[in-house]
C-alpha positions as CSV (number, residue, x, y, z in Angstrom):
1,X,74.5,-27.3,256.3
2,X,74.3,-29.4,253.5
3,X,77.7,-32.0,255.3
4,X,74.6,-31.5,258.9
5,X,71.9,-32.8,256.3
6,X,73.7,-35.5,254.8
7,X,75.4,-36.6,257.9
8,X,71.6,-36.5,259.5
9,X,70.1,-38.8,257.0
10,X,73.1,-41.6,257.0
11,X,72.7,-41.8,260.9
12,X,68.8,-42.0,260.4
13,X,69.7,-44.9,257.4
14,X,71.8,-46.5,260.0
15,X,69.2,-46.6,262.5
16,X,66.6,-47.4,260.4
17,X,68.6,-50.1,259.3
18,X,69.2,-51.8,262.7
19,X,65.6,-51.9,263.7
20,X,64.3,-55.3,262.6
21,X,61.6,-55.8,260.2
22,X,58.5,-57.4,261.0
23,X,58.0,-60.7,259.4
24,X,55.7,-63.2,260.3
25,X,57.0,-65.9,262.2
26,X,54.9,-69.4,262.5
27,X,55.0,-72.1,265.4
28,X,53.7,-75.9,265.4
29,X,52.4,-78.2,267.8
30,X,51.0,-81.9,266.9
31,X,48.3,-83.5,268.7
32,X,46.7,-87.2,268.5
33,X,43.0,-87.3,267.4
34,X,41.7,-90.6,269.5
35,X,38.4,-92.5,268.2
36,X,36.2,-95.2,270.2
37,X,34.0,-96.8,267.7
38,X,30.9,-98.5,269.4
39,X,30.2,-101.1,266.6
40,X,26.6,-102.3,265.6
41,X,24.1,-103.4,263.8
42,X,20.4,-102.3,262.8
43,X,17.9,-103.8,261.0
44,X,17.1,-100.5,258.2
45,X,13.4,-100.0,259.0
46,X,12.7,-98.3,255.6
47,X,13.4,-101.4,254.2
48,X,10.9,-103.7,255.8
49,X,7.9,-104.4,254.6
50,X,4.4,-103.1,255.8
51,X,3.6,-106.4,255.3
52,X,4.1,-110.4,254.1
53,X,1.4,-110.5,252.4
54,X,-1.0,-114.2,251.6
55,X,-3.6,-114.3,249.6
56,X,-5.6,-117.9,250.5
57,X,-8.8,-119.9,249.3
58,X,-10.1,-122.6,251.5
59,X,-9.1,-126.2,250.4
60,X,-7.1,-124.7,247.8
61,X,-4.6,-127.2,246.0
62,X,-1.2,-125.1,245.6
63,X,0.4,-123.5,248.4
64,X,0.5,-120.2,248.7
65,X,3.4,-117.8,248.6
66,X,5.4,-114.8,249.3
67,X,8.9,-113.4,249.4
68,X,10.2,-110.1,250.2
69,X,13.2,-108.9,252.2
70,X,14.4,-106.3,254.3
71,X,18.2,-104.4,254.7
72,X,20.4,-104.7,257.5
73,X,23.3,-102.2,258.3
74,X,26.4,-103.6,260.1
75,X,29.7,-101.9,261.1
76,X,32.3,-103.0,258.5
77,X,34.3,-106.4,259.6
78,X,31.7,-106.6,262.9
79,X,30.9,-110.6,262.9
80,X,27.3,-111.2,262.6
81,X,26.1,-114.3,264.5
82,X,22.9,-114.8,263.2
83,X,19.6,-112.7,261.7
84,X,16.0,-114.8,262.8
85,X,12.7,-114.5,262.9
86,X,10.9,-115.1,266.4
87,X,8.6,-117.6,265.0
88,X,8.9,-119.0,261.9
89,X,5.8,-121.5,262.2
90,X,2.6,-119.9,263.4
91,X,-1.1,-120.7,263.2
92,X,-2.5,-117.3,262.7
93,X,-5.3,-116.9,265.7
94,X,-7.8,-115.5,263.5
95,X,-7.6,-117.5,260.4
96,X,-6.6,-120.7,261.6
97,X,-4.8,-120.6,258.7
98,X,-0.6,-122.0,259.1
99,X,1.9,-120.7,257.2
100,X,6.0,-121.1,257.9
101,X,8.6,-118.4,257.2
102,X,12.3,-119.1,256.0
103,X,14.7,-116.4,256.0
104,X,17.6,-116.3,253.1
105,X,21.3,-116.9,253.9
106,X,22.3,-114.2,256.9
107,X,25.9,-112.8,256.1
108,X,28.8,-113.5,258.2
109,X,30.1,-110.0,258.5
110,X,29.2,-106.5,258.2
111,X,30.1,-104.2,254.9
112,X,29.2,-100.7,256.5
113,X,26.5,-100.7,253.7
114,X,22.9,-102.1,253.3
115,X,22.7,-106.0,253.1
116,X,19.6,-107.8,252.0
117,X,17.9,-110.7,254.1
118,X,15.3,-112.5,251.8
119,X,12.0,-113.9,253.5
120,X,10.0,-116.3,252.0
121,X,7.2,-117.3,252.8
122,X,4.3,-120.2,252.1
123,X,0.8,-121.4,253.6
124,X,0.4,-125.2,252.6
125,X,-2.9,-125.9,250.4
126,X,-5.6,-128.3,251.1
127,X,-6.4,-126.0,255.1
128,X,-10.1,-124.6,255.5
129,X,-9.4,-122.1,257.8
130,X,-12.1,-120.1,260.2
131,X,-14.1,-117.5,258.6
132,X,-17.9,-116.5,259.4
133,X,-18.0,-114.6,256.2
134,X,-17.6,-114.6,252.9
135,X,-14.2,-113.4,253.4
136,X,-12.3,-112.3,256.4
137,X,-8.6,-110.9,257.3
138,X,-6.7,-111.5,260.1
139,X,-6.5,-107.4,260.4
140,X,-7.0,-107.9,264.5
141,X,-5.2,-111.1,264.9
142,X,-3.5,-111.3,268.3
143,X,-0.4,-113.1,266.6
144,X,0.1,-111.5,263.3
145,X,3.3,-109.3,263.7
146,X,7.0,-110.7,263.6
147,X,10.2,-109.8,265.0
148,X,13.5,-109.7,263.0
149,X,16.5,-109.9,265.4
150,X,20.5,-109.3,264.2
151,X,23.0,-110.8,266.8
152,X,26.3,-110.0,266.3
């Protein structure tokens, strides 16, 4: 019984033996990943001011004066053409008061990151202006807002 036992567990060794193992087994593949970049530009809102701001006393001698600027955001590398105002002389309709605008150097290319576009700005002395008041604003002037424009 013992030579049935023994001869009984080789054959199950054997067999056991000739079964394969499991072990993991991996495959690949590879696959392109394809981008289409639109690029861009934007003028960064958060960045503009509320407002260009003169502070002016009829016949006074010295011009007044302002400067300020505002961010633009360009794709990196994307040529920028130009960054301008839509008036840069205006008579203000409610003041009668002129004033000209000159924006700073524009870049020539985008960075991906903010740049900054200075604006300056001055109102000549020696103008009375129109006032019925004491002192007035220009608060509903018909002609008060500008327009900053990036071409690229």
């Amino acid at each position: 019984m013992n030579k049935l036992l023994i001869s009984a567990i080789a054959m199950i060794a054997m067999l056991a033996a000739s079964i394969p193992s499991a072990q993991a087994v991996t495959a690949t593949g590879t696959f392109n990943v394809n981008i289409t970049l639109t690029s861009g530009c934007s003028v960064d809102t958060a960045t503009l001011p509320t407002a260009a701001n003169f502070t002016y006393t009829a016949f006074q001698v010295a011009a007044a004066t302002f400067a300020t600027s505002f961010d633009i955001l360009c794709t990196n590398t994307l040529p920028i053409v130009s960054v301008a105002l839509d008036s840069l002389a205006v008579t203000d309709a409610a003041t009668n008061l002129a004033y000209t605008l000159v924006l700073g150097a524009s870049p020539a290319t985008g960075t991906g990151v903010a740049q900054a576009i200075t604006v300056n700005g001055s109102m000549a002395g020696g103008q009375a202006g129109t006032c019925a008041a004491a002192s007035c604003t220009n608060a509903l002037s018909a002609n008060k807002t500008r327009t900053v424009t990036v071409t690229y």
